[in-house]
Biopython code that builds the backbone (N, CA, C, O; Angstrom):
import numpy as np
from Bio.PDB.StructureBuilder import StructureBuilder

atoms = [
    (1, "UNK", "N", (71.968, 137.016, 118.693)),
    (1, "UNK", "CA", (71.674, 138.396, 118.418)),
    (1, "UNK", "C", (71.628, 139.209, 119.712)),
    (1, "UNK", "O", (72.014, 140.378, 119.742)),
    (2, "UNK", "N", (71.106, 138.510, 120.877)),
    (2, "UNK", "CA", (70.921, 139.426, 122.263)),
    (2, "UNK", "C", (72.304, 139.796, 122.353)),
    (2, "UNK", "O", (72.545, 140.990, 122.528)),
    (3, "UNK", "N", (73.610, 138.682, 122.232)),
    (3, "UNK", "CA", (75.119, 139.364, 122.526)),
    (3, "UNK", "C", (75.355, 140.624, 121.766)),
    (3, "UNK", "O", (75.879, 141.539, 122.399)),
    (4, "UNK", "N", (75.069, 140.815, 120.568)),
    (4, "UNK", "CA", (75.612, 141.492, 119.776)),
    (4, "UNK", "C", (74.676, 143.194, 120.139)),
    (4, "UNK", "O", (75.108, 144.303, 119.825)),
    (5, "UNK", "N", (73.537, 142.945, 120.760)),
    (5, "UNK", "CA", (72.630, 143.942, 121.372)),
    (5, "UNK", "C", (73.521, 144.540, 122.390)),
    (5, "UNK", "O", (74.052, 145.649, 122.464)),
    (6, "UNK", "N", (73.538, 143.481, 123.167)),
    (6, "UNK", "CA", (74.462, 144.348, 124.739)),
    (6, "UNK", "C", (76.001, 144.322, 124.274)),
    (6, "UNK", "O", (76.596, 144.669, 125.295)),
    (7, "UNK", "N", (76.621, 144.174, 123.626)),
    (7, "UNK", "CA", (77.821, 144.893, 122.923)),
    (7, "UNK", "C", (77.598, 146.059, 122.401)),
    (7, "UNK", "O", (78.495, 146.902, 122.391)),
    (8, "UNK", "N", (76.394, 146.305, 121.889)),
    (8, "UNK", "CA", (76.212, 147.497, 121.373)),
    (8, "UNK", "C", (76.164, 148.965, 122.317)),
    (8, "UNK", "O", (76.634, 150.098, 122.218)),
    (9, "UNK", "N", (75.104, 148.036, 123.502)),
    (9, "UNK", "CA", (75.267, 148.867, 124.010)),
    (9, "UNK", "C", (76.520, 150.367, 124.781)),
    (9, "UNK", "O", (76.493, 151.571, 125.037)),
    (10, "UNK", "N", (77.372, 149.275, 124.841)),
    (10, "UNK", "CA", (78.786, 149.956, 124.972)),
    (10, "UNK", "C", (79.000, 151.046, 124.296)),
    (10, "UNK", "O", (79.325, 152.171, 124.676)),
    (11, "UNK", "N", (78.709, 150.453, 122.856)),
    (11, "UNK", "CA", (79.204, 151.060, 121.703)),
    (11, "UNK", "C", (78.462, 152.530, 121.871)),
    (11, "UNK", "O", (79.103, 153.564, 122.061)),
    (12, "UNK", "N", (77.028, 152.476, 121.775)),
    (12, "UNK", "CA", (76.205, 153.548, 121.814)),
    (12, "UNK", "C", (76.436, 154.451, 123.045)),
    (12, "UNK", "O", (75.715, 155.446, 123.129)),
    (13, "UNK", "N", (77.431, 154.210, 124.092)),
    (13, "UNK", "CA", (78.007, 155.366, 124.772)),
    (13, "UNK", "C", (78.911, 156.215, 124.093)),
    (13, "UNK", "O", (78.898, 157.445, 124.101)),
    (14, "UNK", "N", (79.771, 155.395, 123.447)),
    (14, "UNK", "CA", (81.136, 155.981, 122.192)),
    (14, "UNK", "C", (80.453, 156.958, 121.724)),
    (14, "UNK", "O", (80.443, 158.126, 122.111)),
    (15, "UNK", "N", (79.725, 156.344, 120.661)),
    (15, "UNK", "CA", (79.100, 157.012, 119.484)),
    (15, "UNK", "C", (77.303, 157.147, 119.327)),
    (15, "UNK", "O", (76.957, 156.234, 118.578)),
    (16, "UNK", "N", (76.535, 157.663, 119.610)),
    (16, "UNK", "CA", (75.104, 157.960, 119.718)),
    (16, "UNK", "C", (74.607, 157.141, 118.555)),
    (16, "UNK", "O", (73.734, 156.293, 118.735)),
    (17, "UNK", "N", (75.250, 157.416, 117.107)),
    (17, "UNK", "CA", (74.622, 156.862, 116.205)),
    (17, "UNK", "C", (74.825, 154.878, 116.356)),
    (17, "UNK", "O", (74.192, 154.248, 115.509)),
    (18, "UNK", "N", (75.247, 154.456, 116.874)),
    (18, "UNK", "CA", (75.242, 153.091, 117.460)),
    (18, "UNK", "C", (73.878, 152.976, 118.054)),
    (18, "UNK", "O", (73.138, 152.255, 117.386)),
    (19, "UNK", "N", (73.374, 153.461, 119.067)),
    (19, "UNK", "CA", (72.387, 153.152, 119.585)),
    (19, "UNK", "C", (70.765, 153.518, 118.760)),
    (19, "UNK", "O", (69.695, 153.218, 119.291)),
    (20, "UNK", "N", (70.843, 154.029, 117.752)),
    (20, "UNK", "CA", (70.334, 153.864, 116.607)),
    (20, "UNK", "C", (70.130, 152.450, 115.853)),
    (20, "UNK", "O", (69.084, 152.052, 115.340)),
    (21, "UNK", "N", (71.097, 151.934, 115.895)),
    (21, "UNK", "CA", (71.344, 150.535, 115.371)),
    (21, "UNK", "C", (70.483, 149.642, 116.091)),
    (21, "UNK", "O", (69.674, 148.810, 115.679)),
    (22, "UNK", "N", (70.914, 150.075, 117.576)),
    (22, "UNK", "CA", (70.782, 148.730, 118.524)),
    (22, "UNK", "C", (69.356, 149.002, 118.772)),
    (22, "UNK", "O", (68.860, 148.030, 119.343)),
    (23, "UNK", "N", (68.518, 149.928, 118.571)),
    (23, "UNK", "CA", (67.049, 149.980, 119.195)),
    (23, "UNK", "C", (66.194, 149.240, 117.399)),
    (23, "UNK", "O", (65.078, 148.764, 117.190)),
    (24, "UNK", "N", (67.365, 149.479, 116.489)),
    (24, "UNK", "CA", (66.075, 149.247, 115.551)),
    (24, "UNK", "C", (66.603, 147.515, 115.588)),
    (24, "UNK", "O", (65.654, 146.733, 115.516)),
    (25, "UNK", "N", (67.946, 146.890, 115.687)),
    (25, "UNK", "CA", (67.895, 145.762, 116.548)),
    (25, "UNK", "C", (67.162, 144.827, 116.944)),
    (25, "UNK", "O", (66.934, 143.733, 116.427)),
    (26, "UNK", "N", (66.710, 145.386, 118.092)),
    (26, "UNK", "CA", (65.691, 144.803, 119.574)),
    (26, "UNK", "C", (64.580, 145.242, 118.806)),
    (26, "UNK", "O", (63.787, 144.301, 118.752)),
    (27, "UNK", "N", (64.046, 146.460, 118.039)),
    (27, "UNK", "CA", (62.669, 146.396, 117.218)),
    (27, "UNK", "C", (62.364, 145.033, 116.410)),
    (27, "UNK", "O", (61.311, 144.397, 116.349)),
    (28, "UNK", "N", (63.516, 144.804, 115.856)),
    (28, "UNK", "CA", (63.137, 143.877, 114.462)),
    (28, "UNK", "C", (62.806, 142.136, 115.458)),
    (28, "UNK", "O", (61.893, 141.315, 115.366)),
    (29, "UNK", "N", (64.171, 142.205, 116.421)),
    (29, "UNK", "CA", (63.538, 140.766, 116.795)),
    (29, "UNK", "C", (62.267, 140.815, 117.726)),
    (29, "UNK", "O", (61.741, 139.748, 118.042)),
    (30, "UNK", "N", (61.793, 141.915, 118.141)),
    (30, "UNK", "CA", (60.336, 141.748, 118.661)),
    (30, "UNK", "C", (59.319, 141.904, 117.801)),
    (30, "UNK", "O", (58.263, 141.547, 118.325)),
    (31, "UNK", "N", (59.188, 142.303, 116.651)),
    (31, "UNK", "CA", (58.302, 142.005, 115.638)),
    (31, "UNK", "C", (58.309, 140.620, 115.164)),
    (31, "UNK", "O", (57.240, 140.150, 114.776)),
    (32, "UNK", "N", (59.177, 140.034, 115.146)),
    (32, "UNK", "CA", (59.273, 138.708, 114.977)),
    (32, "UNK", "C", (58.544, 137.713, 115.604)),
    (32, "UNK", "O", (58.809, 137.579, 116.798)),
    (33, "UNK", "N", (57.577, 136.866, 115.075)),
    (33, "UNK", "CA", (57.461, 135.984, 116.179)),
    (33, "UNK", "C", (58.800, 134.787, 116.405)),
    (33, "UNK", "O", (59.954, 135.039, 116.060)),
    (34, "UNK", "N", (58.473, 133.778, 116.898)),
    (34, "UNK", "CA", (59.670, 132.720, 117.083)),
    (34, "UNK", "C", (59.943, 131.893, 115.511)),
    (34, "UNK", "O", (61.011, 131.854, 114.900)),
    (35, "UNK", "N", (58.360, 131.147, 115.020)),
    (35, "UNK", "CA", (58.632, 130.475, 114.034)),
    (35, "UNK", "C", (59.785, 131.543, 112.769)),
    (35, "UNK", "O", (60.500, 130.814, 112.082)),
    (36, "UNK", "N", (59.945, 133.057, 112.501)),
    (36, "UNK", "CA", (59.786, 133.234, 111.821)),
    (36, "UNK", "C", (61.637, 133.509, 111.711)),
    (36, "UNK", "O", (62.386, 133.528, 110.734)),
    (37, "UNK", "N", (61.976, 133.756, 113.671)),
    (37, "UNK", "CA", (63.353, 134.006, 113.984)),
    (37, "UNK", "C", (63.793, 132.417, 113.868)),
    (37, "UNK", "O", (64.989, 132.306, 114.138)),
    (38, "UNK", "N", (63.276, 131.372, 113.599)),
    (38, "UNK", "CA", (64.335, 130.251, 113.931)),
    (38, "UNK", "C", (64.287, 129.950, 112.126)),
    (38, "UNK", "O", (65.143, 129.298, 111.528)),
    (39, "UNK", "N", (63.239, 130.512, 111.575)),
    (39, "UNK", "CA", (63.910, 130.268, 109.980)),
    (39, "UNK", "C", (64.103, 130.895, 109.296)),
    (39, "UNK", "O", (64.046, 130.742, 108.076)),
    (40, "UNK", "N", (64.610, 132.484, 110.370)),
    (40, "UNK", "CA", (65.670, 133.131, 109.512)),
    (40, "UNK", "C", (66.782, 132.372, 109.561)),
    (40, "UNK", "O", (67.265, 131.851, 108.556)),
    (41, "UNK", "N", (67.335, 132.238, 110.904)),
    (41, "UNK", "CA", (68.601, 131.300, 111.869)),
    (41, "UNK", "C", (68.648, 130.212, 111.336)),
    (41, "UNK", "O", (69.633, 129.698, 111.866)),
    (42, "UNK", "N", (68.067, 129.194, 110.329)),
    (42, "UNK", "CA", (67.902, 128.284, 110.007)),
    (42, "UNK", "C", (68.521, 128.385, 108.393)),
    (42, "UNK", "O", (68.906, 127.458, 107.682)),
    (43, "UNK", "N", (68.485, 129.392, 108.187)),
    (43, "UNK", "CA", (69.257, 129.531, 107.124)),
    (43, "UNK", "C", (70.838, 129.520, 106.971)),
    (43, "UNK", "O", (71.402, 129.045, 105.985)),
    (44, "UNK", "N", (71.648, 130.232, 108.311)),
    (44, "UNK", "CA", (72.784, 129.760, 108.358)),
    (44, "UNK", "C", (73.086, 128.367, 108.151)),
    (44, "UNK", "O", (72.320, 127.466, 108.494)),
    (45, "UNK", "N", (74.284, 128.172, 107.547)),
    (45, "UNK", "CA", (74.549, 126.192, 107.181)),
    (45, "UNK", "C", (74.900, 125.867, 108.927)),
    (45, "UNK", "O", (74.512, 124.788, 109.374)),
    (46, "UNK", "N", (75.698, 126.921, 109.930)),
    (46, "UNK", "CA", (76.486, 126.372, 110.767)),
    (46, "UNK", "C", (74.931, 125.962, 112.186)),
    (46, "UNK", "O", (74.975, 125.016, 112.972)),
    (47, "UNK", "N", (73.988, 126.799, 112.110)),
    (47, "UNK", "CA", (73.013, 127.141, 113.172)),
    (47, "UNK", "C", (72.264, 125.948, 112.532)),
    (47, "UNK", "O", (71.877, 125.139, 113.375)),
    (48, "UNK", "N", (72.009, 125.684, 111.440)),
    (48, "UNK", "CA", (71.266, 124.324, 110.922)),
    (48, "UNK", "C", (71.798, 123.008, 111.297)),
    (48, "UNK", "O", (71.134, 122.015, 111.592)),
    (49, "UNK", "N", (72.917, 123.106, 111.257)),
    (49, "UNK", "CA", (73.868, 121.763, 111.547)),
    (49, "UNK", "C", (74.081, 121.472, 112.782)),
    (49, "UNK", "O", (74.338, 120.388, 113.306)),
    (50, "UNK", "N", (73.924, 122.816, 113.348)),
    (50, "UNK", "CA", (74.454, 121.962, 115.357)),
    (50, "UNK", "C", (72.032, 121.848, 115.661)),
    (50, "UNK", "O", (71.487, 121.035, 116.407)),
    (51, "UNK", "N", (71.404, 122.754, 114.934)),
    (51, "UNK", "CA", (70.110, 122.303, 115.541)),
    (51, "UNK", "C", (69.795, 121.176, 115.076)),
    (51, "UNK", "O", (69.467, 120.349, 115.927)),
    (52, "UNK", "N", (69.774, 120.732, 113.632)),
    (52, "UNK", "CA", (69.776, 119.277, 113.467)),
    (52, "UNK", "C", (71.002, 118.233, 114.118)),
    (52, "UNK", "O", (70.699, 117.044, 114.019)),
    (53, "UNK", "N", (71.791, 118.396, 114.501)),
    (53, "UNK", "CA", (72.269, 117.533, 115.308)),
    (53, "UNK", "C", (71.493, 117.017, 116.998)),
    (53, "UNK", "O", (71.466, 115.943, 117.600)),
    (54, "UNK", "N", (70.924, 118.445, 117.308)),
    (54, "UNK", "CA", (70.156, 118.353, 118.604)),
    (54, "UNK", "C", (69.163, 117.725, 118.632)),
    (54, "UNK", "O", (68.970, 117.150, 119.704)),
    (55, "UNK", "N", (67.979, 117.508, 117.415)),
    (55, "UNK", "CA", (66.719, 117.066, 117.536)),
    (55, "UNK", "C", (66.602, 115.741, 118.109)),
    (55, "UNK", "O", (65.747, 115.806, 118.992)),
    (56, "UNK", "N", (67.082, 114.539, 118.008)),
    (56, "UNK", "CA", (66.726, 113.484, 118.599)),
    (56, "UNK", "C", (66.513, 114.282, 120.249)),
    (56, "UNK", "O", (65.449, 114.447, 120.846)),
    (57, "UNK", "N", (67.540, 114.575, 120.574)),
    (57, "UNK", "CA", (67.315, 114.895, 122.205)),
    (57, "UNK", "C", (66.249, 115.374, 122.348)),
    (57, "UNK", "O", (65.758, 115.028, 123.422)),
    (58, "UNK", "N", (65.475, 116.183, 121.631)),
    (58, "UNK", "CA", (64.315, 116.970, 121.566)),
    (58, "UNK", "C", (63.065, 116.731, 121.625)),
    (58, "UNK", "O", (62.069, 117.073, 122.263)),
    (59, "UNK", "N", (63.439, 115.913, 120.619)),
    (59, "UNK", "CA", (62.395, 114.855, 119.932)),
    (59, "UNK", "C", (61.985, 114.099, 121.287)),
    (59, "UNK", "O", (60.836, 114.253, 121.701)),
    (60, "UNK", "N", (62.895, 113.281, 121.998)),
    (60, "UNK", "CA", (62.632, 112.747, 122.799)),
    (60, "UNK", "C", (61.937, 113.260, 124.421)),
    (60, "UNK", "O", (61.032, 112.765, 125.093)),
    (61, "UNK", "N", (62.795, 114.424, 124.642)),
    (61, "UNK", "CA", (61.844, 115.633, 124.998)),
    (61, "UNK", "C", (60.710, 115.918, 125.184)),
    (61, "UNK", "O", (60.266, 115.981, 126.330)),
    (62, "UNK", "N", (59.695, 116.247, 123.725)),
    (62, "UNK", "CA", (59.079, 116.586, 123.120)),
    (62, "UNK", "C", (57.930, 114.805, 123.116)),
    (62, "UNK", "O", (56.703, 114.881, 123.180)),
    (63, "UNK", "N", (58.353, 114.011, 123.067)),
    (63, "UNK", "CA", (57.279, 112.853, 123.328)),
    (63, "UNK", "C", (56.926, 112.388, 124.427)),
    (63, "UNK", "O", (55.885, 111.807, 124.735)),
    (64, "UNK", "N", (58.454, 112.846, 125.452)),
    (64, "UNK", "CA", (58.088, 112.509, 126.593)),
    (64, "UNK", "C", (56.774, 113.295, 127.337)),
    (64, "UNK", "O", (55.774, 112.736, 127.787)),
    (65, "UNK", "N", (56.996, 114.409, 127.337)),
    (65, "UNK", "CA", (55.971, 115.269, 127.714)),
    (65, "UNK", "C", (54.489, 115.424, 127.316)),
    (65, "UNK", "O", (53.487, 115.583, 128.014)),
    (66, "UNK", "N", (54.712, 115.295, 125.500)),
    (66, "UNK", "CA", (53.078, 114.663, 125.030)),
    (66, "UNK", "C", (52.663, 113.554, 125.826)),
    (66, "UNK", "O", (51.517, 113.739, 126.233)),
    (67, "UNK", "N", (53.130, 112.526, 126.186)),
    (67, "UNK", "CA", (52.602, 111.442, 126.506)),
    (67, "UNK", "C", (52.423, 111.358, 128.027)),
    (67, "UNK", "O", (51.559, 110.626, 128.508)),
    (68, "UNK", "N", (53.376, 112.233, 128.912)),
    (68, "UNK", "CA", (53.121, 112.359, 130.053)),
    (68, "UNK", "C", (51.741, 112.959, 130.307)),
    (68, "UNK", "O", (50.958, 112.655, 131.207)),
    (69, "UNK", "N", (51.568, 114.022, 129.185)),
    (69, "UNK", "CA", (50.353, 114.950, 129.542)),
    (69, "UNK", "C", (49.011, 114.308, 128.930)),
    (69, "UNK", "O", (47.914, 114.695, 129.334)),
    (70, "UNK", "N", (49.155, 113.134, 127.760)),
    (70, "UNK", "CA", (48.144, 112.439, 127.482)),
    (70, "UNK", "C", (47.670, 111.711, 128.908)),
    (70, "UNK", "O", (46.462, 111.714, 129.145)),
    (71, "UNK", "N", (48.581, 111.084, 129.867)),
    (71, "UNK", "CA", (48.006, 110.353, 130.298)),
    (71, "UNK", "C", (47.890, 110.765, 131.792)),
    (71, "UNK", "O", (48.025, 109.970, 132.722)),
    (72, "UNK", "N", (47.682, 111.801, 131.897)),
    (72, "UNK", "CA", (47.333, 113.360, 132.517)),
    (72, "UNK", "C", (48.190, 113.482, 134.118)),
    (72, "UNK", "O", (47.718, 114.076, 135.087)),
    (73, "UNK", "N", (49.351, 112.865, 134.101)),
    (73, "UNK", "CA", (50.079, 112.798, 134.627)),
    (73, "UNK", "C", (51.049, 113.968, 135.221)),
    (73, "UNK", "O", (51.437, 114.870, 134.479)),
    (74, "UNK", "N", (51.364, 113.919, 136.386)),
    (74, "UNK", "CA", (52.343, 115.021, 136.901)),
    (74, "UNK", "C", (53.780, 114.701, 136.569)),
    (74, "UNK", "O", (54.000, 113.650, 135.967)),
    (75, "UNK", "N", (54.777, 115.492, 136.893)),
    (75, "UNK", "CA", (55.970, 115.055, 137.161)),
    (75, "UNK", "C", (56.511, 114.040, 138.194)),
    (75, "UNK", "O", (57.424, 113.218, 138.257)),
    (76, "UNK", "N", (55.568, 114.467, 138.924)),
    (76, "UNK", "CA", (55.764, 113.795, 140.404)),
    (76, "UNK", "C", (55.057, 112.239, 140.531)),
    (76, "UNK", "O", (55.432, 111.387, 141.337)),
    (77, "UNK", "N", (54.228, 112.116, 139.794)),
    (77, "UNK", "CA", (53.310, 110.909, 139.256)),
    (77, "UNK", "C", (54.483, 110.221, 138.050)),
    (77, "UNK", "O", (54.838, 109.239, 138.701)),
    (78, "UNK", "N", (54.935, 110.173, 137.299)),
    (78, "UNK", "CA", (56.115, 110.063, 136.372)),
    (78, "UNK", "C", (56.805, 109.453, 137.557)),
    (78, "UNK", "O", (56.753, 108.223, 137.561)),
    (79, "UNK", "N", (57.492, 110.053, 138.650)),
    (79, "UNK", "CA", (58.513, 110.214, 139.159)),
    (79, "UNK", "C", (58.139, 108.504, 139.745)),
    (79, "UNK", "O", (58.793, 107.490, 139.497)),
    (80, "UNK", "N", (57.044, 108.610, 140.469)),
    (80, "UNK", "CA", (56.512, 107.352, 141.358)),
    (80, "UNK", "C", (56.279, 106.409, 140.396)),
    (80, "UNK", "O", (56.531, 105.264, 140.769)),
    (81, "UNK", "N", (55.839, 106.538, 139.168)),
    (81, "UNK", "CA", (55.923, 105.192, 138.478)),
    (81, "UNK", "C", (57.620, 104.546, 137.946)),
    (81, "UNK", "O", (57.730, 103.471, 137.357)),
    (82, "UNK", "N", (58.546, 105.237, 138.216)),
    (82, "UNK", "CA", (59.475, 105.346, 137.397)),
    (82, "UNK", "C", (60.628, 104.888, 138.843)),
    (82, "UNK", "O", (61.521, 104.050, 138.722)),
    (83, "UNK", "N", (60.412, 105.452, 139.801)),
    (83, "UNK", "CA", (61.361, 105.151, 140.659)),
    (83, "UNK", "C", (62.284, 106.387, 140.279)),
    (83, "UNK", "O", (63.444, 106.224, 140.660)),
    (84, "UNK", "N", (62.109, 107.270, 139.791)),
    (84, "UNK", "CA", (63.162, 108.602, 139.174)),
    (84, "UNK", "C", (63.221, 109.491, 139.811)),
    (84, "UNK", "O", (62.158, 109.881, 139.327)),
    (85, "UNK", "N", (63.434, 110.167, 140.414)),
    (85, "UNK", "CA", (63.024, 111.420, 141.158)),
    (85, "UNK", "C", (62.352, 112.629, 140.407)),
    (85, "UNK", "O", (62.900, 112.889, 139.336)),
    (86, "UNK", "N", (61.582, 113.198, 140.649)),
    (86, "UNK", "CA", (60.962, 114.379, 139.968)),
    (86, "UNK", "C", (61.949, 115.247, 139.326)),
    (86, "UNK", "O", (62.054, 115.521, 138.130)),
    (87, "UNK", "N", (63.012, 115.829, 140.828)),
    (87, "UNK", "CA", (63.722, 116.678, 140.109)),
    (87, "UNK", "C", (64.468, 116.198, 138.773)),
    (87, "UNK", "O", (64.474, 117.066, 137.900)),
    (88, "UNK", "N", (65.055, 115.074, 138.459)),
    (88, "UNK", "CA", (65.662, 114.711, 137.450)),
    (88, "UNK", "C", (64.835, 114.698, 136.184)),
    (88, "UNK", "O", (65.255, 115.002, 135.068)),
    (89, "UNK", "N", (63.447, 114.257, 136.531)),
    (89, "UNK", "CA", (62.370, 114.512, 135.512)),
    (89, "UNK", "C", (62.152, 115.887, 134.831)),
    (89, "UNK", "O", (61.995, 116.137, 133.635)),
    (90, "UNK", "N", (62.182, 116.721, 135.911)),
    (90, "UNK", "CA", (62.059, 117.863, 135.518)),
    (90, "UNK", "C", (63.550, 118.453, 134.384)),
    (90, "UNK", "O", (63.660, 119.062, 133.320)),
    (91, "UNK", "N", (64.049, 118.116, 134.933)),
    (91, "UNK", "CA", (65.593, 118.785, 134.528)),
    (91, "UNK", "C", (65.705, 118.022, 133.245)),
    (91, "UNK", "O", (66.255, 118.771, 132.437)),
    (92, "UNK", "N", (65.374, 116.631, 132.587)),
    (92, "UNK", "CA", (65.081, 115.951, 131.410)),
    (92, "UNK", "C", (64.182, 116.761, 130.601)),
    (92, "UNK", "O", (64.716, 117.338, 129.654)),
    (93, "UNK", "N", (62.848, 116.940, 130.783)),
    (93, "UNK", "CA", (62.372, 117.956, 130.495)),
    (93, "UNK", "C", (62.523, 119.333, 129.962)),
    (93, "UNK", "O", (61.880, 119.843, 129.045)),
    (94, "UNK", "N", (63.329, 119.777, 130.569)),
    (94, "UNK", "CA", (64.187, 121.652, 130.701)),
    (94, "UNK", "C", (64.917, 120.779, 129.388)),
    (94, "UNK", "O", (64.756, 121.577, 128.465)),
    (95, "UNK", "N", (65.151, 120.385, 129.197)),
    (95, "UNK", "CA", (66.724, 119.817, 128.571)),
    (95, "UNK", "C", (68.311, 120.069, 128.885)),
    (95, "UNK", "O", (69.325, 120.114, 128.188)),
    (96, "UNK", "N", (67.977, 120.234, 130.502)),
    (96, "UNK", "CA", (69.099, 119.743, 131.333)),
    (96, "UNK", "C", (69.570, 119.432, 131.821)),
    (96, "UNK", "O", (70.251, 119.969, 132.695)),
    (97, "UNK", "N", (69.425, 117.856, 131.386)),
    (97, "UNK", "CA", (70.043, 116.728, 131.806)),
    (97, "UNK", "C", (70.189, 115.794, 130.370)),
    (97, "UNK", "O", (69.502, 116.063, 129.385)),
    (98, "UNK", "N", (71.160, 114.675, 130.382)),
    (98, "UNK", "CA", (71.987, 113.949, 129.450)),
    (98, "UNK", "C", (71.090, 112.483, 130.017)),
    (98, "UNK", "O", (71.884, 111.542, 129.986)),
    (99, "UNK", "N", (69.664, 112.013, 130.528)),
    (99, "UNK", "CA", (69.786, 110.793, 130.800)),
    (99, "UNK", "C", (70.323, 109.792, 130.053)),
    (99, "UNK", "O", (70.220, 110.060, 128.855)),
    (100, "UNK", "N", (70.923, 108.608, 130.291)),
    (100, "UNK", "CA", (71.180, 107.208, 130.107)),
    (100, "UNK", "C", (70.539, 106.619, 129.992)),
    (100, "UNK", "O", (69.696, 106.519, 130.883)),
    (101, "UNK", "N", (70.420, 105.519, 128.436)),
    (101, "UNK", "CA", (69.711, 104.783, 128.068)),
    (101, "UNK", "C", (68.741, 104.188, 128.889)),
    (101, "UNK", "O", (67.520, 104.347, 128.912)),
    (102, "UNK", "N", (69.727, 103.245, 129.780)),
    (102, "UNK", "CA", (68.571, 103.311, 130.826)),
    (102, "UNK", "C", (67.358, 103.829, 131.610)),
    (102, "UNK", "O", (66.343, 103.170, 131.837)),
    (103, "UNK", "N", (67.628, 105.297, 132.058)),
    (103, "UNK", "CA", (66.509, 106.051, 132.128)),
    (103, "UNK", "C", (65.612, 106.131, 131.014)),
    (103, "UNK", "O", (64.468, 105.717, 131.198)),
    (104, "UNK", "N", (65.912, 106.567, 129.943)),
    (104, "UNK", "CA", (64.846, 106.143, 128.855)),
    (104, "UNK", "C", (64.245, 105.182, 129.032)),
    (104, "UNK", "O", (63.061, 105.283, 128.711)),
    (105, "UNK", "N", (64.473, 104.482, 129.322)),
    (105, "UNK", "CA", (64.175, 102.987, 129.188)),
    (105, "UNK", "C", (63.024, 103.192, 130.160)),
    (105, "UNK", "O", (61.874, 103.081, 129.734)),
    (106, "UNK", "N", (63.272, 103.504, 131.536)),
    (106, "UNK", "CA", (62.395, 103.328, 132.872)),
    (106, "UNK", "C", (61.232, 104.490, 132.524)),
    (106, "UNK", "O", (60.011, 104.467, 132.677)),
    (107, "UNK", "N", (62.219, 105.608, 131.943)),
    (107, "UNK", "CA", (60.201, 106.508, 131.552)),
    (107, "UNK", "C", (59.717, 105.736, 130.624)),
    (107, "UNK", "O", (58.681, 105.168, 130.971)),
    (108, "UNK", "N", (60.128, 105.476, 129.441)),
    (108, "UNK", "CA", (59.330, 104.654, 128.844)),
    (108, "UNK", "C", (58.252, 103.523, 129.621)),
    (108, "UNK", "O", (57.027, 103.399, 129.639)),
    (109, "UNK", "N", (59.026, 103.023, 130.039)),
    (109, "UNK", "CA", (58.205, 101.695, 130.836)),
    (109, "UNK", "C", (57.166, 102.430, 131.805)),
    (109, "UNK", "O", (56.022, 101.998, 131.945)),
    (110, "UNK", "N", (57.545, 103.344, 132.334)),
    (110, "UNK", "CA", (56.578, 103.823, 133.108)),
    (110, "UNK", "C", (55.489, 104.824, 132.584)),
    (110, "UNK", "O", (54.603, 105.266, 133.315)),
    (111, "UNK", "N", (55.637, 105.166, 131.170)),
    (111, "UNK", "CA", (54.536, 105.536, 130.598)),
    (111, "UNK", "C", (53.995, 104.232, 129.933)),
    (111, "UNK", "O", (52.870, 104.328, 129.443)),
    (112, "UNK", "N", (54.502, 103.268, 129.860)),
    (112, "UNK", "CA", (53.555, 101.883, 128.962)),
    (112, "UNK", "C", (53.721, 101.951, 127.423)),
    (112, "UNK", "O", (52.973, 101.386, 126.624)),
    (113, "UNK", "N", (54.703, 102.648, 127.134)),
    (113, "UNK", "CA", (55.619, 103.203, 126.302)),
    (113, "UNK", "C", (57.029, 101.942, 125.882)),
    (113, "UNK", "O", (57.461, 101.304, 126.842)),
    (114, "UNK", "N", (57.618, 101.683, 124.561)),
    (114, "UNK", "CA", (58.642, 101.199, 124.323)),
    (114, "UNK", "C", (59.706, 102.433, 124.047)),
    (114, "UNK", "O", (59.450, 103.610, 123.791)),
    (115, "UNK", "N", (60.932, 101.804, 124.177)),
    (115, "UNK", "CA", (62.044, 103.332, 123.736)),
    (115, "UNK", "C", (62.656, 102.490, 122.569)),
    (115, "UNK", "O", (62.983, 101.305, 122.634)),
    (116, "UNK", "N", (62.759, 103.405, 121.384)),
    (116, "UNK", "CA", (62.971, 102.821, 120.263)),
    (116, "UNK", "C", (64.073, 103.691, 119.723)),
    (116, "UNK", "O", (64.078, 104.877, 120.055)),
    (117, "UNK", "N", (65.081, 103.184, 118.860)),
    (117, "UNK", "CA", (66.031, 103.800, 118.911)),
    (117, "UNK", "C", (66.710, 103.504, 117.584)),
    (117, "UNK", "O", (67.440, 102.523, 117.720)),
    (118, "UNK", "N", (66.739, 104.057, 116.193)),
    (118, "UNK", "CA", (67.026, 103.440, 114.895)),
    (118, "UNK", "C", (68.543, 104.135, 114.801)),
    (118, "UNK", "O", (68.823, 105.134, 115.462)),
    (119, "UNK", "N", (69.313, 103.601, 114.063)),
    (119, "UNK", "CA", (70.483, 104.568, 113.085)),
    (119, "UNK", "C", (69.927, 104.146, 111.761)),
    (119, "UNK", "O", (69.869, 103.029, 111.246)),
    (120, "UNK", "N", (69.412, 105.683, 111.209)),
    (120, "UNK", "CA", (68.977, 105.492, 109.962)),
    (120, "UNK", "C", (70.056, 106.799, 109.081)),
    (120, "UNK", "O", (69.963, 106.958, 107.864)),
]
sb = StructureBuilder()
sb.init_structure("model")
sb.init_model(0)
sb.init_chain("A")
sb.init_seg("    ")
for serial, (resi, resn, name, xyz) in enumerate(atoms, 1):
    if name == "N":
        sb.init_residue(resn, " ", resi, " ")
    sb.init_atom(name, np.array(xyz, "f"), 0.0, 1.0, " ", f" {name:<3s}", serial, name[0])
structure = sb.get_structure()
């Protein structure tokens, strides 16, 4: 939706009544909170299908970090049990980076953690 905002903007030099559009736009998605914009977006079949394709990565993400922060750990503490470097930790984290099984493997181990991995 932000693309289709700053396209507009263009537009609303053309024609005034465009920028009409584009402010009530940017109104509607800031009234929004997040839960409420990802299940509007969640209703498309195509935006459902590539986000459920993403969740394992997420997921994994998303446990790594609970469990880092259960066991009140830094990045940099992670990093030293793991032999990993922080920055790569970090960038796993962001979700940008692709680690290799292996790395899973070594945060796992270094949280006291197994990495488990089904095709269901």
């Amino acid at each position: 939706m932000a693309f289709q905002i700053e396209a507009d903007e263009n537009a609303a030099k053309r024609n005034p009544a465009c920028e009409r559009v584009s402010c009530r736009l940017v109104e509607e998605v800031w009234k929004m909170n997040f839960k409420e914009l990802k299940e509007k977006h969640l209703q498309d079949p195509e935006v459902k299908m590539e986000y459920d394709a993403l969740e394992p990565e997420y997921q994994f993400i998303h446990d790594l970090i609970v469990c880092r922060e259960e066991m009140a750990l830094s990045q940099q503490g992670l990093a030293d049990l793991t032999g990993i470097n922080r920055a790569d930790i970090s960038r796993i984290e962001n979700g940008n980076a692709n680690p290799s099984l292996k790395t899973m493997k070594r945060i796992a181990n270094g949280l006291g953690k197994r990495l488990e991995i089904r095709i269901v």
